[in-house]
N, C-alpha and C positions, 0 to 999 in steps of 0.2 A: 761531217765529222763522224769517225767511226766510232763503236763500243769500244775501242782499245781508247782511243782519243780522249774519250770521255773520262775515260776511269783515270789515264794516266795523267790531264791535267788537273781532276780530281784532288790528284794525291800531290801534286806539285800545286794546289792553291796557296795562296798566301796566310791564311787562317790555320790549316795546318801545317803549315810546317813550322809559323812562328809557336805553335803551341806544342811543335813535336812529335805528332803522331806521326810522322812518316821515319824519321831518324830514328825512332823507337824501334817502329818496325823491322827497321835494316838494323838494329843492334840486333835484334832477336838472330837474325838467322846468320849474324855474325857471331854470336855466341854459341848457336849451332854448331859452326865448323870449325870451334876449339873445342867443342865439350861433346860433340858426336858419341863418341862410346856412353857416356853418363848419360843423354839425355836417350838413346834409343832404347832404354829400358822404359821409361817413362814414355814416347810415343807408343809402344809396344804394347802398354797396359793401357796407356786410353781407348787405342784402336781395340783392344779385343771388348774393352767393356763397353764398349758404343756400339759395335755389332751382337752383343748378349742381350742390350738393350733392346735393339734393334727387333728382335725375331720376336717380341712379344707385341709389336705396334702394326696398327693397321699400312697396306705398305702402299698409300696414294703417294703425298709429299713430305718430304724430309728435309726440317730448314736447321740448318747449321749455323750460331750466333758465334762471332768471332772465329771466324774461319783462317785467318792470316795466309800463311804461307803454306798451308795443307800437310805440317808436316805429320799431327797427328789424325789426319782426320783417313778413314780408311774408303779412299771415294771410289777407287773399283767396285771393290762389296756393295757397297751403297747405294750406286749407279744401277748396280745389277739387281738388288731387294726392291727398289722403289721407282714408283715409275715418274719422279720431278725429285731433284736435287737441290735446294736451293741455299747457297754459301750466301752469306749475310757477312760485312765487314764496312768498317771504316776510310777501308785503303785497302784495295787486290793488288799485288803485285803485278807487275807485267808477266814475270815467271807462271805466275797463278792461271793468268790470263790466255796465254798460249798453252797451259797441261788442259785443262778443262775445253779445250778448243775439237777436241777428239770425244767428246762425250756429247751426244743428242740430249740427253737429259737434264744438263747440268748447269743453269745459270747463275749467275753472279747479279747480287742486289749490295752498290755501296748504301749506306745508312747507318744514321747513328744509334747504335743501341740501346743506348740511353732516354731514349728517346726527345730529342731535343736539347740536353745540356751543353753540350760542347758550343752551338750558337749564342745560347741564353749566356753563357760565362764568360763567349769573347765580347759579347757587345756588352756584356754588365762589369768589368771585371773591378770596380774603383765600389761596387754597391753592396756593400754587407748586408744591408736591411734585405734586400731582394736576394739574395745567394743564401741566405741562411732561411728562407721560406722551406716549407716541407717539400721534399721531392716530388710526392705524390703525382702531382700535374704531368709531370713526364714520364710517361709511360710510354716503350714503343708497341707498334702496333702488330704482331704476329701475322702474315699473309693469311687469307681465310683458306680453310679448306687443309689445314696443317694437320698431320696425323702424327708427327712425331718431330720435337725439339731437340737439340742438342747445344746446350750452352757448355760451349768448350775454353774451358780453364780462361774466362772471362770476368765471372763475376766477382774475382778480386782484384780483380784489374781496373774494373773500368772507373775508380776513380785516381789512378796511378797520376797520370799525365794531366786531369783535372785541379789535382791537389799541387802539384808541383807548379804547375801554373799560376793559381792563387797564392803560393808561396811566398812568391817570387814581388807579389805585390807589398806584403809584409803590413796584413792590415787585420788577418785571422787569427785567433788564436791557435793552439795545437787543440787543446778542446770542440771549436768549433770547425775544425777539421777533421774532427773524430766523427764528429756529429752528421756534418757531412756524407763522410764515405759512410759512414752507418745507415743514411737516408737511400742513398744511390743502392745500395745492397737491398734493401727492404725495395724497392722499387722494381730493383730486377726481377727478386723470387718472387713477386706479384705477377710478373708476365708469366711463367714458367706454367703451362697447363699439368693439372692432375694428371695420371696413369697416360699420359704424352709426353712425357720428361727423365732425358736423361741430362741430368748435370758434373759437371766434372771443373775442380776449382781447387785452388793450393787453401789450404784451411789454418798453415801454421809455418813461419820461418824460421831455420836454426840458421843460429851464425856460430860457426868452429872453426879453433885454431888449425893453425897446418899439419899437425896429430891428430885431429880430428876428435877434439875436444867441445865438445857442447859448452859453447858461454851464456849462450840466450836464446829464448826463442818468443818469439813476436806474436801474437796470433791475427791472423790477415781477413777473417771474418768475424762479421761481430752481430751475427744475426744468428736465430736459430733455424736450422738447418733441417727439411722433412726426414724421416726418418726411412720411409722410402721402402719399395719391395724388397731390395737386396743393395746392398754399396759394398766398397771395397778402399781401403786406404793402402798405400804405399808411399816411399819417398824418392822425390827427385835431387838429384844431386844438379843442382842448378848450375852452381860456381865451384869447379876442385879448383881454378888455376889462381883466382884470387884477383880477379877485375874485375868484379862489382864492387868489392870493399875490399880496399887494400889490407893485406896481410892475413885476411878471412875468407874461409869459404861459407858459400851460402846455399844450403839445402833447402827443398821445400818439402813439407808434407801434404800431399792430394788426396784428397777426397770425390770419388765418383758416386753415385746417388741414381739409380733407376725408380722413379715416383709418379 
């Protein structure tokens, strides 16, 4: 069986896909190729602040958490600053799979970033007393010998497809789902090394009418946040055309963080 073998029945397991994480993934970069002009300001700005990051870190190995579909990740530069590349993900794409096929440096590690939850909540998922335990226990394990992290627009994610799944059981409260994605959060910035960290995460959603009228806005972290050498916030125009929520579009505001 080959590395392509691997990865692709991977992503075709039966675990994920009942939970979603592959269909997610193929929305992502189908939303891409509606929303291309909106979202290459938003690629644009991550790729330059993760190479500004970049030139301050020692340049052995650079692991990339939530790597997806590579659309923001700037892997030339990167390839060429550091001498090991290491893209971190749940599900490589086959596309993914064949671009990094041309780089010596560059390998791909599937893993859950969570460090363990995505298992623990398909085989628990009927146990509220065990799912509502502190996060704490799961922690993923960073490669040794890492000189510079990049958790790329992940850490408001990762309990997206978690929660929805629980949902779906209709045994949680929204409180204890709050609670939850608040734990998974606290979990992640515990991996995140000191003065090795660049982080980049949506920090706040607006939902606007089709005038582009602000009706609300959600916030998507719920942890405090380092205050970091330098950051830089801008907005993503996530949804102009109105298929995420019908009759609304839905911006995000990003937060990047060099700490």
């Amino acid at each position: 069986m080959s590395f392509n073998d691997i990865i692709y029945n991977y992503k075709e397991s039966k675990k994920l896909r009942k939970m979603k994480f592959t269909s997610d993934q193929l929305g992502i970069m189908n939303r891409y190729v509606r929303e291309k002009e909106n979202w290459n300001k938003h690629i644009q700005e991550s790729k330059d602040f993760i190479l500004q990051s970049a030139n301050s870190k020692e340049k052995g190995k650079v692991v990339i958490l939530g790597s997806g579909w590579l659309l923001d990740v700037p892997l030339q530069e990167l390839s060429e600053m550091f001498l090991e590349v290491l893209l971190i993900d749940i599900v490589h794409p086959k596309r993914v799979v064949k671009k990094i096929s041309k780089y010596s440096n560059v390998t791909l590690l599937k893993a859950d970033i969570t460090g363990g939850m995505i298992d623990y909540i398909y085989e628990n998922p009927n146990k509220k007393e065990k799912l509502l335990v502190p996060i704490h226990p799961f922690s993923f394990n960073l490669p040794e010998n890492t000189d510079f992290v990049i958790s790329l627009n992940i850490m408001c994610q990762l309990h997206i497809i978690l929660v929805d799944y629980l949902k779906n059981i209709s045994i949680f409260s929204d409180k204890e789902l709050k609670e939850f994605d608040k734990n998974i959060q606290i979990a992640h910035l515990k991996i995140l090394p000191e003065k090795k960290t660049c982080l980049i995460t949506d920090i706040e959603e607006e939902i606007l009418t089709k005038d582009d009228q602000t009706i609300g806005v959600n916030p998507l972290i719920h942890v405090d946040l380092p205050v970091g050498n330098f950051s830089k916030v801008w907005q993503w125009k996530f949804d102009s055309k109105m298929t995420y929520r019908d009759d609304y579009k839905t911006f995000f505001n990003t937060q990047a963080i060099d700490f």
